[in-house]
C-alpha positions in Angstrom: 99.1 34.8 85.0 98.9 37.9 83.0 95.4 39.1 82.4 94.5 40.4 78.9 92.1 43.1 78.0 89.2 42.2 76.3 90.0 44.6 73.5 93.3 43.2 72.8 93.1 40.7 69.6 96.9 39.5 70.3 98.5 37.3 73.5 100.6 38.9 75.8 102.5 35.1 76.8 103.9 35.0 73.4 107.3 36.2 71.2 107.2 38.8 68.9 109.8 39.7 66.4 110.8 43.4 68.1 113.2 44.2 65.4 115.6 43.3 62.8 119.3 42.5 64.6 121.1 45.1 63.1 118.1 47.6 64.0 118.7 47.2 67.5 122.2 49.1 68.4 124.3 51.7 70.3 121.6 54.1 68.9 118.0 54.2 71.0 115.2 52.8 68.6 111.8 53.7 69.8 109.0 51.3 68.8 105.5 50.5 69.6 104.4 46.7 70.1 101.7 45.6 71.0 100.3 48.8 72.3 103.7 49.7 74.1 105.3 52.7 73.8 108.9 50.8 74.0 112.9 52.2 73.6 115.3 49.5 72.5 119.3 49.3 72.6 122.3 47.2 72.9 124.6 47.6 76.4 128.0 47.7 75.9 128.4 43.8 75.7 126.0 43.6 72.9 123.1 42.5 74.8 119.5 43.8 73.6 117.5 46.0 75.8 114.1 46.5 75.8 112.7 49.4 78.4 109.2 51.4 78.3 109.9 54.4 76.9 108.7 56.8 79.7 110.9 58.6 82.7 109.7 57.1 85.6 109.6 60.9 86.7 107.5 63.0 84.7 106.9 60.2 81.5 109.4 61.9 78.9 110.5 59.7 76.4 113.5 58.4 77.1 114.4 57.7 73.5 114.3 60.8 73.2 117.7 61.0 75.4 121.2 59.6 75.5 122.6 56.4 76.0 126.0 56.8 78.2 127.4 53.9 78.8 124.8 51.2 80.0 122.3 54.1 81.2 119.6 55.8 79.8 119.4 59.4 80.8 116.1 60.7 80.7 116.0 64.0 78.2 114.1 66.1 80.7 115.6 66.4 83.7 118.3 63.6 83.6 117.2 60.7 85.6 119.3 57.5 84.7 118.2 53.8 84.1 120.4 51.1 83.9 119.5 47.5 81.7 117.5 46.2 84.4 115.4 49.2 84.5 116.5 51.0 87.7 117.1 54.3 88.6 120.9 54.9 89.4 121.0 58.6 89.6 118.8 61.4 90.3 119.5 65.3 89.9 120.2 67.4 93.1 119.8 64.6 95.0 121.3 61.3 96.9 119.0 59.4 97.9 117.6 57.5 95.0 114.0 56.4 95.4 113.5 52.7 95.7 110.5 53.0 93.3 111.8 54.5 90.5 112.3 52.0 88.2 110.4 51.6 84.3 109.7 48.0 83.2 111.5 45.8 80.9 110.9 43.4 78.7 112.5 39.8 77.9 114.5 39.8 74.3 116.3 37.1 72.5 118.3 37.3 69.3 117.6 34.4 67.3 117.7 33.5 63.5 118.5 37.7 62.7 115.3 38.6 64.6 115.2 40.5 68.2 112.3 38.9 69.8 110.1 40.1 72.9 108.3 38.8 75.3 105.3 41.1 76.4 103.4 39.4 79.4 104.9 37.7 82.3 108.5 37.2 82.2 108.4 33.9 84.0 107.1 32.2 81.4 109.2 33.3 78.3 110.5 30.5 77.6 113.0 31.0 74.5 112.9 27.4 73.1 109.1 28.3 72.2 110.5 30.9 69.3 109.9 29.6 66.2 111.9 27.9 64.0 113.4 29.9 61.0 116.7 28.6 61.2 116.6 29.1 56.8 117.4 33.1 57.7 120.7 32.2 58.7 121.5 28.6 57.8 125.0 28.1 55.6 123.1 26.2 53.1 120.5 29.1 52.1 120.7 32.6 51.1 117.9 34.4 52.7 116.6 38.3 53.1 114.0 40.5 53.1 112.2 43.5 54.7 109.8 45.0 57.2 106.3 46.5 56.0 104.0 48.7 58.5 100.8 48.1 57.6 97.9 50.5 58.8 95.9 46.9 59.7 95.1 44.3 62.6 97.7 41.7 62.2 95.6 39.3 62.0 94.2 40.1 58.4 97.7 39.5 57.4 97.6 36.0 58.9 94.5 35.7 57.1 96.5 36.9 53.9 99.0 34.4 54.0 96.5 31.3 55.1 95.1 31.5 52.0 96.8 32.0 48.9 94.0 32.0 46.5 94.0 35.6 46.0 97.5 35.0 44.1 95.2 34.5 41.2 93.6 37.2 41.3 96.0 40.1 43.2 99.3 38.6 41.9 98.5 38.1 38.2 102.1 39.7 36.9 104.1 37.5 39.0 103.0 34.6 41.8 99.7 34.3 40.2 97.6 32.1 38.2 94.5 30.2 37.7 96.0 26.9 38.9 96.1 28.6 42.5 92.6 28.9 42.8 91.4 26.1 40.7 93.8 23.4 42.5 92.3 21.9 45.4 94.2 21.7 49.0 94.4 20.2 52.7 94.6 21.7 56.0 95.0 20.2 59.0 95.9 21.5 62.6 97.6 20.4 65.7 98.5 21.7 69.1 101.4 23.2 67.1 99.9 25.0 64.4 98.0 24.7 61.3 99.5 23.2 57.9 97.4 24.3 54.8 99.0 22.1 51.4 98.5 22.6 47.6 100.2 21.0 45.0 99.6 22.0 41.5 100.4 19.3 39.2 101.9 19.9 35.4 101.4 23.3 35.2 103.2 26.2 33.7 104.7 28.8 36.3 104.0 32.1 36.9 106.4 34.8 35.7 108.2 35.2 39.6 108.9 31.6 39.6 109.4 30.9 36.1 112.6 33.6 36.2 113.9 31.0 39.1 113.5 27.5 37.7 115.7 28.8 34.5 113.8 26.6 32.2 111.0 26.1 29.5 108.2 23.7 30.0 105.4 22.9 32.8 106.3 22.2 36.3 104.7 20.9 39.5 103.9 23.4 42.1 103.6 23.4 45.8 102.6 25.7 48.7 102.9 24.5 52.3 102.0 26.5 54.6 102.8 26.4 58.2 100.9 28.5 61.1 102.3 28.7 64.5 101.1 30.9 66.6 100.3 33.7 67.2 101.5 35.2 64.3 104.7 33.7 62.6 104.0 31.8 58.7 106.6 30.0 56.8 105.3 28.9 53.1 107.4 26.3 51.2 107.0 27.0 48.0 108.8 26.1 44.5 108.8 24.1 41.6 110.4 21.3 39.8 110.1 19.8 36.1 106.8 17.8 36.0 106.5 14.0 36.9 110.5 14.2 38.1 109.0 13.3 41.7 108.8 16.3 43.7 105.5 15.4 45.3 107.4 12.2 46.4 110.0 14.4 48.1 112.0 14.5 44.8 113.2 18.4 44.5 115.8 17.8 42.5 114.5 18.7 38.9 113.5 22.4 40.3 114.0 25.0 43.8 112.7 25.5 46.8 112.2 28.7 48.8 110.7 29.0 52.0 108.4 32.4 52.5 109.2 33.2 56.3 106.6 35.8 57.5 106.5 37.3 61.2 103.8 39.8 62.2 104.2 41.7 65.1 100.6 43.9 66.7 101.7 47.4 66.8 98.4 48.7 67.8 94.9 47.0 67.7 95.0 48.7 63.9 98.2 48.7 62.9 101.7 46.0 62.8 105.3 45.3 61.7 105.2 42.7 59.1 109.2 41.2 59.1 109.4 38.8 56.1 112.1 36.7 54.2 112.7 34.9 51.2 115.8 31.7 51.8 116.3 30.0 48.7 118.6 26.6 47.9 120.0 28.0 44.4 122.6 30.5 43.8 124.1 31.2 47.0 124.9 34.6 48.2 124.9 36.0 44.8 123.8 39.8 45.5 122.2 40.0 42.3 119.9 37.2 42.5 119.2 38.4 46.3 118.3 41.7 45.2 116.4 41.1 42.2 114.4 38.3 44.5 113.9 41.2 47.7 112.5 43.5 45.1 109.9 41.5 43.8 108.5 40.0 46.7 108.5 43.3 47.8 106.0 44.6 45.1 103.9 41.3 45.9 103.6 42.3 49.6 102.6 45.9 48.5 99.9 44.5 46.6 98.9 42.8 49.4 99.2 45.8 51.6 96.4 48.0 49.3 93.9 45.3 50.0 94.7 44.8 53.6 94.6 48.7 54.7 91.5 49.1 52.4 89.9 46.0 54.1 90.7 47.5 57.3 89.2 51.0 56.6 85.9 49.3 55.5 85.9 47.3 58.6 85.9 50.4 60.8 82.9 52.1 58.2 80.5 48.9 59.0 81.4 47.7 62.6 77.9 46.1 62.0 79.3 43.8 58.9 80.8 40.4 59.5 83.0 37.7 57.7 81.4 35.1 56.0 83.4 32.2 55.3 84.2 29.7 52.7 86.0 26.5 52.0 88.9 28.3 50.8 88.8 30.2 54.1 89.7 27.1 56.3 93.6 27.8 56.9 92.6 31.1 58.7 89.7 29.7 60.6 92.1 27.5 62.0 94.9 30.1 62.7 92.4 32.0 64.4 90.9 29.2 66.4 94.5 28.8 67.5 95.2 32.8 68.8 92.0 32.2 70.5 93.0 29.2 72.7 95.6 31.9 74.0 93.5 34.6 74.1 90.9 32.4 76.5 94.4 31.0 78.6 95.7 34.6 79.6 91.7 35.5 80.8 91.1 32.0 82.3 87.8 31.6 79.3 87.2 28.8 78.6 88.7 28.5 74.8 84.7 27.7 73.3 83.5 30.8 75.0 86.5 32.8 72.9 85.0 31.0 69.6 83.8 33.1 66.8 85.9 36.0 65.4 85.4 38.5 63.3 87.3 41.1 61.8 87.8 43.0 64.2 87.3 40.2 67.7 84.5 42.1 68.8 81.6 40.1 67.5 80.6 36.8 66.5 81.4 35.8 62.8 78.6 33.9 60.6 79.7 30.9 59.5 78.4 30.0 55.9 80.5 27.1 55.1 82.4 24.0 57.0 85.6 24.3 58.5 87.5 21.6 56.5 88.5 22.2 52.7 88.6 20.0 50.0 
C-alpha cells in the first residue's frame, strides 16, 4: 500500500482530473499534480500518456523534447522513452541499461476529462471515477473551464460545501438573502456527503432569472453532492412556485448541474476543472457562451477570497477554523478525505480527526456537526 507523507493534505489511491481531453495531444503538455512534475501526450493510437517529466539520465525535462513517433527523446542528450516508460535508445551506445526507465502513471478518458491515478497502480480501479456523465450526455449541453488557483484544494471544496457565501460574494448574480436565510440538510454516507436547500417562493437571482425566461417567484434548490476526494456536482435551478418541483416536478422551470473537479497541484496551489450542463436550449453557442462567461466571473469571485484566505493562513500558522452550523457540509467532506488519508498511512481514521486549514493542526470546534 502506498504510504503518504504526513504533509500531503490529498490521497495518493484516488483519480484526479489530469487535464481537459482535447488538452492532452500529439503536443507534450507538462503539468504538475499533486506535487509531480508530470509530461502528458497521446501515442499514435490516441491513447493518453502520462510519464514523470525527468530523463532518467541527468533529470532534463523531457517536455522539454520531442515526441517521434511513440518516444519521448530527452532534450539533453537524446535518450528515448517509449509509453510504458522504458528506455529504447541510448546515444553512443548499444547496450541499453535495464534501469533506465521514468514512472508512469494510470489515465483514463472519461466524460471529456483525462483522469490519473497517482499511488499504486494496482488499485486504480476506473469504475471508481465519478459520475459526470451530464458533460457529454445527448440530452445536455455542457462546458466550462479550468481555474489555477494559488490555494489548498481543499478550501475550494470548502467553497462549494457551503453556498452561503452566495449572499454575500455573489450579490450581482447567484446571490441573495434567501441563500443564507433558508435552512438546509446534510447527510453523509460511505459515498460522499449530500448537503440540500430548497428555497421556497422566492424571486431569483439575476444569473438564474436570465434562464427561467419568466416574471414571478420561483422555488429554488441546491443539491450538492461530495465524493471524494475532491469532485462536487450541485443541482441547482428553478421552477414557477407551488408547480411541484420539490415533489420531483421540474417541469415549470430548468435544471443545471454545477460539476466541479479539483485537482492538488501543490500543497498551496490546484487545477479547478468545472462545467455547467443544462436541460434547455441545446447546443445553442450563444446561450453556452453567454452561460461559460458568467459562471466564469462567479468562480473569479470566488478565487479573490480563496487566494486571500490562503495567504492569511500562511501569516497566522497559529490561527485555526472555528466552525459553524452552516459549516457542516465541509466538516463532512473533510472527515471523508481523512478516512483516506488515515487508509494510505494505516492511522486509524479518529487519530486523522481534526483539520484545519492547512492539516497540520487540530481545528476548534465551536458548533455541532449537523445543520438545521
Amino acid at each position: 500500500m502506498t504510504s503518504v507523507p504526513e504533509q500531503h493534505s490529498f490521497p495518493l489511491n484516488a483519480w484526479y482530473v489530469a487535464a481537459w481531453d482535447h488538452e492532452v495531444n500529439r503536443n507534450m503538455l507538462a503539468r504538475t499534480i499533486g506535487g509531480k512534475r508530470l509530461v502528458l501526450y497521446r501515442t499514435q493510437d490516441d491513447k493518453p500518456v502520462a510519464l514523470e517529466d525527468a530523463c532518467w539520465h541527468r533529470l532534463a525535462p523531457l517536455s522539454l523534447g520531442r515526441l517521434e513517433g511513440d518516444t519521448v527523446t530527452c532534450p539533453y542528450h537524446g535518450l528515448k522513452f517509449n509509453s510504458a516508460g522504458r528506455c529504447v535508445h541510448m546515444p553512443s551506445q548499444d547496450t541499453i541499461n535495464p534501469a533506465a526507465t521514468v514512472r508512469t502513471y494510470p489515465l483514463v478518458q472519461k466524460h471529456r476529462f483525462v483522469w490519473i491515478w497517482l499511488g499504486d497502480p494496482a488499485l486504480a480501479d476506473s469504475s471508481s471515477i465519478p459520475d459526470l456523465h451530464w458533460n457529454q450526455h445527448p440530452g445536455w449541453t455542457a462546458d466550462g473551464e479550468t481555474l489555477h488557483l494559488a490555494c489548498n484544494y481543499r478550501l475550494v471544496v470548502d467553497n462549494l460545501m457551503d453556498l452561503t457565501h452566495e449572499t454575500f460574494i455573489h450579490t450581482t448574480s447567484i446571490g441573495n438573502r434567501a441563500v443564507a436565510e433558508t435552512p438546509f440538510e446534510t447527510t453523509h454516507d460511505e459515498a460522499g456527503v449530500t448537503v440540500t436547500r430548497w428555497m421556497l417562493d422566492i424571486e431569483p437571482p439575476p444569473f438564474l432569472k436570465r434562464q427561467y425566461g419568466r416574471e414571478g417567484n420561483v422555488d429554488r434548490w441546491q443539491i450538492i453532492r461530495f465524493t471524494p476526494p475532491s469532485t462536487i456536482v450541485i443541482d441547482v435551478g428553478v421552477a414557477q412556485a407551488g408547480s411541484g418541483a420539490p415533489n420531483g416536478d421540474r417541469s415549470k422551470g430548468f435544471t443545471g448541474y454545477v460539476i466541479n473537479t479539483i485537482t492538488p497541484e501543490t500543497e498551496g496551489s490546484c487545477h479547478y476543472f468545472w462545467t455547467y450542463a443544462r436541460d434547455f436550449a441545446p447546443g445553442d453557442q450563444r446561450w453556452t457562451t453567454e452561460l461559460r462567461t458568467g459562471l466564469r466571473r462567479v468562480f473569479q469571485e470566488d478565487q479573490l477570497v480563496l487566494e486571500a484566505q490562503e495567504r492569511e493562513m500562511k501569516a497566522r500558522p497559529e490561527k485555526r477554523f472555528y466552525e459553524l452550523n452552516i459549516d457542516s457540509g465541509s466538516m463532512w467532506a473533510r472527515k471523508a478525505i481523512d478516512r483516506l488519508l488515515a487508509a494510505e498511512t494505516r492511522i486509524a481514521p479518529q487519530a486523522a480527526a481534526g483539520t484545519t486549514a492547512t492539516g497540520s493542526r487540530p481545528a476548534d470546534h465551536t458548533a455541532a456537526v449537523s445543520a438545521p
